[in-house]
KEMI-73190 format. One record per atom (N, C-alpha, C): residue number from 0; residue in three letters; chain; atom name; x, y, z. Coordinates in nm, 2 decimals. Layout:
[NUM; "ALA"; "A"; "CA"; [X; Y; Z]]
...
***
This chain:
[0; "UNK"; "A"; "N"; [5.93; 10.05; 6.94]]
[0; "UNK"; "A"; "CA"; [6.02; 9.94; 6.94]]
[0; "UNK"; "A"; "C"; [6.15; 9.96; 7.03]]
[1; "UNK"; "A"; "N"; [6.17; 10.05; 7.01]]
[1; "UNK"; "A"; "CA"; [6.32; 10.10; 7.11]]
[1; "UNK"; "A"; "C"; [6.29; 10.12; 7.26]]
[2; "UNK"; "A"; "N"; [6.14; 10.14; 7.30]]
[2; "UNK"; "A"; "CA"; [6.14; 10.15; 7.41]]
[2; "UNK"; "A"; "C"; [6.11; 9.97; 7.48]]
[3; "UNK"; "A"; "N"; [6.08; 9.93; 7.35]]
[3; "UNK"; "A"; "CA"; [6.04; 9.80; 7.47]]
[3; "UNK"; "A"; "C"; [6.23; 9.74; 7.45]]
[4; "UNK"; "A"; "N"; [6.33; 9.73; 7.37]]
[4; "UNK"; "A"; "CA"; [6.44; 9.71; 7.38]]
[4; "UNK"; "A"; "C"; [6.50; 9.75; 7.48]]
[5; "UNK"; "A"; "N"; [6.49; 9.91; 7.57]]
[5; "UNK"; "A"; "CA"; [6.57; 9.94; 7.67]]
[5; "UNK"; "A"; "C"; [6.45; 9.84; 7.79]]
[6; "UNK"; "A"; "N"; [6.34; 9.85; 7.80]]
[6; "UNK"; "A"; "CA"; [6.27; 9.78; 7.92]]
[6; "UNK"; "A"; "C"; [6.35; 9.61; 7.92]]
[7; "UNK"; "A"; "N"; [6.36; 9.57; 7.79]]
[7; "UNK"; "A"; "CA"; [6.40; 9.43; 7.84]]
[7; "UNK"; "A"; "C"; [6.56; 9.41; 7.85]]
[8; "UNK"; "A"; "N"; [6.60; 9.54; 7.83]]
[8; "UNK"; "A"; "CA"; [6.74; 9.53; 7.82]]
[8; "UNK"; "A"; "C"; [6.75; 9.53; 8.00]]
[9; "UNK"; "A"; "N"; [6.66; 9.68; 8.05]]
[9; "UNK"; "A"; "CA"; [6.68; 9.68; 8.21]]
[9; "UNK"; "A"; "C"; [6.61; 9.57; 8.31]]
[10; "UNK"; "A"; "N"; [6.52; 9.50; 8.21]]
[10; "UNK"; "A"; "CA"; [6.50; 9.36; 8.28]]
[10; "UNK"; "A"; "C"; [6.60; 9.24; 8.33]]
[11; "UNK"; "A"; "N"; [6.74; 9.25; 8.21]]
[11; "UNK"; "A"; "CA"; [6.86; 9.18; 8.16]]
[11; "UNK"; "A"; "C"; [6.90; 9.21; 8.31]]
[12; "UNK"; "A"; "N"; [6.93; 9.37; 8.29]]
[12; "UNK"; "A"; "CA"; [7.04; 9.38; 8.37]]
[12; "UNK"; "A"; "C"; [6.98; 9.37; 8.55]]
[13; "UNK"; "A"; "N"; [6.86; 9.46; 8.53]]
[13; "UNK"; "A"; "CA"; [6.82; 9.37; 8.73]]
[13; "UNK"; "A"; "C"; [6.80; 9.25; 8.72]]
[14; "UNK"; "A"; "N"; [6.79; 9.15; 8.66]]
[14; "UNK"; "A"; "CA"; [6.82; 9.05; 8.70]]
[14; "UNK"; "A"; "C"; [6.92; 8.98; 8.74]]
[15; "UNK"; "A"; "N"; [7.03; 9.02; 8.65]]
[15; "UNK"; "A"; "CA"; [7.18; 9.00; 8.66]]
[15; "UNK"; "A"; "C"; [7.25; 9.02; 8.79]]
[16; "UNK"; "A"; "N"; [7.19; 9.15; 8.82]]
[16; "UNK"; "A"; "CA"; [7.22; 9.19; 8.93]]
[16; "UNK"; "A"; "C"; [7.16; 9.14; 9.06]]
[17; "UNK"; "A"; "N"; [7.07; 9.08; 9.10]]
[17; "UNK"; "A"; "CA"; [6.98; 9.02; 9.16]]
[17; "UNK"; "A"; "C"; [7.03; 8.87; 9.19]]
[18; "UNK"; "A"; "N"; [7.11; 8.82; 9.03]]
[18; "UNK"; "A"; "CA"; [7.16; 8.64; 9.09]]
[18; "UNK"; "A"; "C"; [7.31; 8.69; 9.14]]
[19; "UNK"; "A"; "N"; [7.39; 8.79; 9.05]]
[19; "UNK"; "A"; "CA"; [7.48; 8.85; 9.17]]
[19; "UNK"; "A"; "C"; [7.48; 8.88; 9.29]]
[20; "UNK"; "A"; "N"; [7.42; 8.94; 9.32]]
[20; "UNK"; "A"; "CA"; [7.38; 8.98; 9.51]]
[20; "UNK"; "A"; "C"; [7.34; 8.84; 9.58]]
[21; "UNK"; "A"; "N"; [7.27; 8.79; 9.52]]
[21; "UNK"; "A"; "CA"; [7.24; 8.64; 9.56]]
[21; "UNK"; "A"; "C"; [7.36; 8.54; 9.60]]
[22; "UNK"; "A"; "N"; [7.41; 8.52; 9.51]]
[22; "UNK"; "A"; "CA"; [7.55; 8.45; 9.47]]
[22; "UNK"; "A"; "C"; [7.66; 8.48; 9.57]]
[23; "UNK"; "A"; "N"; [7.67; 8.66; 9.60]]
[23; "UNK"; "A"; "CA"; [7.78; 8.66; 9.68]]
[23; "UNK"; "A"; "C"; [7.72; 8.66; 9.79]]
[24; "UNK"; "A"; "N"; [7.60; 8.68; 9.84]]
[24; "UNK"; "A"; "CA"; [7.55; 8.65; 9.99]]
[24; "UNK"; "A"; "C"; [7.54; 8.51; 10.03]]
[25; "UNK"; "A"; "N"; [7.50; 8.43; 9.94]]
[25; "UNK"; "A"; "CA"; [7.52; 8.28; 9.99]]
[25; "UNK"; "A"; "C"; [7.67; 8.20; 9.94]]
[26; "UNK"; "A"; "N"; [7.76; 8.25; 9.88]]
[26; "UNK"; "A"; "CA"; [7.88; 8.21; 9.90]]
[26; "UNK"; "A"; "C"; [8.00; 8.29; 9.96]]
[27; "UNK"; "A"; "N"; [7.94; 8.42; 10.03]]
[27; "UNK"; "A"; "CA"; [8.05; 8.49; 10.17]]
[27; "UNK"; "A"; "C"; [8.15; 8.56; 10.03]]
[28; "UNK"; "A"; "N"; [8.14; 8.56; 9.88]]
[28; "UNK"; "A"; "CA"; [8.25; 8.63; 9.84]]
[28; "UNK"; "A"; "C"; [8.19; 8.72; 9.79]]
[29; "UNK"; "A"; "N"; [8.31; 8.80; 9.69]]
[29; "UNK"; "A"; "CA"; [8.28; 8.91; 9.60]]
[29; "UNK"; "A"; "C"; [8.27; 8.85; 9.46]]
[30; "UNK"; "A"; "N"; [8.15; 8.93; 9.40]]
[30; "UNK"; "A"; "CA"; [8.09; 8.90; 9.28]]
[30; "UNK"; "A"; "C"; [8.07; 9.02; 9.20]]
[31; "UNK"; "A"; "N"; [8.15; 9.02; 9.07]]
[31; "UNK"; "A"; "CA"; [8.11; 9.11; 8.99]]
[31; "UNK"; "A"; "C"; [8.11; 9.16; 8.85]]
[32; "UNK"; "A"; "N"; [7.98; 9.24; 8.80]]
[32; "UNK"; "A"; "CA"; [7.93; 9.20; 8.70]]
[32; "UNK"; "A"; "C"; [8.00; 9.27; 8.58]]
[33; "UNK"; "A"; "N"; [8.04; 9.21; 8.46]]
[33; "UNK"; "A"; "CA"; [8.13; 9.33; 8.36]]
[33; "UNK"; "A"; "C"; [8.04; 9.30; 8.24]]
[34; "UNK"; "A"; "N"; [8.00; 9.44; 8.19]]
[34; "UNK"; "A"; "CA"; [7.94; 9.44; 8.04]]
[34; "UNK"; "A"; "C"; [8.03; 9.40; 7.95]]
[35; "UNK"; "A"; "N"; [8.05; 9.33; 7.86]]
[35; "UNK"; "A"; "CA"; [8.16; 9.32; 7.74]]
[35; "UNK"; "A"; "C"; [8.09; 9.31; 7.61]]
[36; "UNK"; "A"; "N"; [8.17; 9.40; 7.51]]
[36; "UNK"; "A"; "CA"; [8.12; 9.41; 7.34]]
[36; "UNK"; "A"; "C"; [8.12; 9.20; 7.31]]
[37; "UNK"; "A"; "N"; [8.05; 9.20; 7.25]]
[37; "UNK"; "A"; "CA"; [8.02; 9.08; 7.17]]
[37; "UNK"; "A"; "C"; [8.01; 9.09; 6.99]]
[38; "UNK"; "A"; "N"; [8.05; 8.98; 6.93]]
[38; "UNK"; "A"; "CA"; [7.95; 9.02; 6.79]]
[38; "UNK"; "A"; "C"; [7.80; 9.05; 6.77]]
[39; "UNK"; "A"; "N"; [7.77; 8.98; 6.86]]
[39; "UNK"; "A"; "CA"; [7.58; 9.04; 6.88]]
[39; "UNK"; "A"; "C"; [7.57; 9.15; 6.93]]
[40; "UNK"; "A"; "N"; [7.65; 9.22; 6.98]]
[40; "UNK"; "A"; "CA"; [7.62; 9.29; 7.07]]
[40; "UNK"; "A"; "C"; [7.66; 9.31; 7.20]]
[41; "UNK"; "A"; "N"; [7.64; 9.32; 7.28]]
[41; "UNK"; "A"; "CA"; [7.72; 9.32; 7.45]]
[41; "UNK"; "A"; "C"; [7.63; 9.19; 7.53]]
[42; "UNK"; "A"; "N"; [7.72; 9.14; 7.64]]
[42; "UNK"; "A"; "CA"; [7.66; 9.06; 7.72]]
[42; "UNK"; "A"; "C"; [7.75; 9.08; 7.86]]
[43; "UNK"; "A"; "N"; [7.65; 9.04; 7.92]]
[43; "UNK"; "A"; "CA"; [7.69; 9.01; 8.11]]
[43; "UNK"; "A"; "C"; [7.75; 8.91; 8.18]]
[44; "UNK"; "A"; "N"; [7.88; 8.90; 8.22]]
[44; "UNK"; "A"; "CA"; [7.91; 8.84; 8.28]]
[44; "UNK"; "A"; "C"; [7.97; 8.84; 8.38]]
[45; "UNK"; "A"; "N"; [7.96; 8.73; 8.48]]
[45; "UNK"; "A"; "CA"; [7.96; 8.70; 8.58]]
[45; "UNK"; "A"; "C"; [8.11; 8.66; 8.68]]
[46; "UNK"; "A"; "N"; [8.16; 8.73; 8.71]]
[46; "UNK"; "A"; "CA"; [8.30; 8.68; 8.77]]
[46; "UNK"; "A"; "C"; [8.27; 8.68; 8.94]]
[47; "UNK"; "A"; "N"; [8.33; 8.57; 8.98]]
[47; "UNK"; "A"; "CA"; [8.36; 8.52; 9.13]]
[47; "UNK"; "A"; "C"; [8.50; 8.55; 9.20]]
[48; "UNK"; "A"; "N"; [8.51; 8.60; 9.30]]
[48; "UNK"; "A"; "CA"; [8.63; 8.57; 9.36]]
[48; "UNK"; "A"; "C"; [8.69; 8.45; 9.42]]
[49; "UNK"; "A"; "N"; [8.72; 8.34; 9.36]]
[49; "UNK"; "A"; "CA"; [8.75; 8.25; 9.39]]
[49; "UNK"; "A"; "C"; [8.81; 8.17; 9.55]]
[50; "UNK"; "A"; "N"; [8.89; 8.28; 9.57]]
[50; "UNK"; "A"; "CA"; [9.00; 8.28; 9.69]]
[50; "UNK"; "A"; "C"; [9.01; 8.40; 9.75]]
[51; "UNK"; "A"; "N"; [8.87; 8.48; 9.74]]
[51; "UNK"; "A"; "CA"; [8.88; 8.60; 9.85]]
[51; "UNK"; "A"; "C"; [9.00; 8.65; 9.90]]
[52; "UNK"; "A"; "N"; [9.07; 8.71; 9.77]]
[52; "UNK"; "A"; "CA"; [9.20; 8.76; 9.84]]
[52; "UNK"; "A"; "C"; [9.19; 8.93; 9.75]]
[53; "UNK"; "A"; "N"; [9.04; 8.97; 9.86]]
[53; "UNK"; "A"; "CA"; [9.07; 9.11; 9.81]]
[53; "UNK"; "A"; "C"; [9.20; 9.24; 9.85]]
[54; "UNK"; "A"; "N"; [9.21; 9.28; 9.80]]
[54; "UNK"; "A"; "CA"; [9.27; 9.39; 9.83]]
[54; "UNK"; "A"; "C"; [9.23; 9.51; 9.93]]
[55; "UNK"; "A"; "N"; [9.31; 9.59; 10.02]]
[55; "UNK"; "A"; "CA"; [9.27; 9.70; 10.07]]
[55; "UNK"; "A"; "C"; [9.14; 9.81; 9.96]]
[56; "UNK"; "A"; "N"; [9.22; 9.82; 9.86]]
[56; "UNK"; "A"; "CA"; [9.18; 9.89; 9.80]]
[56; "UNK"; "A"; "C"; [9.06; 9.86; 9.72]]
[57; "UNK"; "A"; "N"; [9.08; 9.72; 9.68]]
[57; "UNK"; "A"; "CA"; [8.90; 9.66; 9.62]]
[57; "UNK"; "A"; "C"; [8.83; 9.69; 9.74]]
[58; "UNK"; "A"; "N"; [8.85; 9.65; 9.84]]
[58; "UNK"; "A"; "CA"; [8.75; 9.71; 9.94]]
[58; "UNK"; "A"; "C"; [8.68; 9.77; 9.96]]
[59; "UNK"; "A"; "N"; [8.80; 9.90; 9.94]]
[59; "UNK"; "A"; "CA"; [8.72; 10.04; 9.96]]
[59; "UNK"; "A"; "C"; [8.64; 10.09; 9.86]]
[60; "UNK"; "A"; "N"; [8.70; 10.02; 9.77]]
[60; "UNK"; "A"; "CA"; [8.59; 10.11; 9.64]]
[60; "UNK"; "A"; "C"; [8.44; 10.04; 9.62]]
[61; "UNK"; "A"; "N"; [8.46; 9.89; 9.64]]
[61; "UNK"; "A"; "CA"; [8.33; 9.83; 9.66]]
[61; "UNK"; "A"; "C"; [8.21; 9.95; 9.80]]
[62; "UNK"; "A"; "N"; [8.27; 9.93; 9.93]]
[62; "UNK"; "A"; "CA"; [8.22; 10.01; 10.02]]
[62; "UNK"; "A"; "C"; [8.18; 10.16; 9.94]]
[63; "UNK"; "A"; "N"; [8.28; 10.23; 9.86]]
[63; "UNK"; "A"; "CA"; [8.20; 10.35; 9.82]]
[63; "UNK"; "A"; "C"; [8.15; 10.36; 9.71]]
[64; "UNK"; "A"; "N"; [8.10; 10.23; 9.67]]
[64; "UNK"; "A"; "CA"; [7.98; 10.21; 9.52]]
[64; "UNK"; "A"; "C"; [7.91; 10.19; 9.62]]
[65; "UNK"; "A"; "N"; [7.90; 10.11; 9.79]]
[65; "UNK"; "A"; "CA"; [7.72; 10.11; 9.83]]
[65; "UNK"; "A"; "C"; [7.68; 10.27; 9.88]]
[66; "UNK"; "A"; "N"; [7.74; 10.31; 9.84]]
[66; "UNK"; "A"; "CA"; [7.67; 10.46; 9.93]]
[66; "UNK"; "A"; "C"; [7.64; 10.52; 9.84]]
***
């Protein structure tokens, strides 16, 4: 039982990730994903940069999560 709970849990989350990547590639911004506690439990959600007014520093740290 617990193993098929982590498989659909990691089905949850590449997917998640998947309409993210998606999302910021066809709207040119930054997209990103935050786990938060719930009463059920935790869920994924989806935040937009609305007005692309990253920061130097969001920058760089985004660039050193792709490596």
């Amino acid at each position: 039982m617990d193993a098929l709970r982590v498989q659909g849990a990691t089905r949850a989350v590449a997917s998640a990730l998947e309409q993210a990547r998606l999302r910021a590639v066809l709207r040119g911004r930054a997209v990103a994903l935050r786990v938060e506690s719930t009463p059920g439990g935790v869920a994924l959600r989806m935040y937009e940069d609305g007005n692309a007014n990253r920061s130097e520093e969001h920058t760089s740290e985004l660039q050193s999560l792709r490596h």
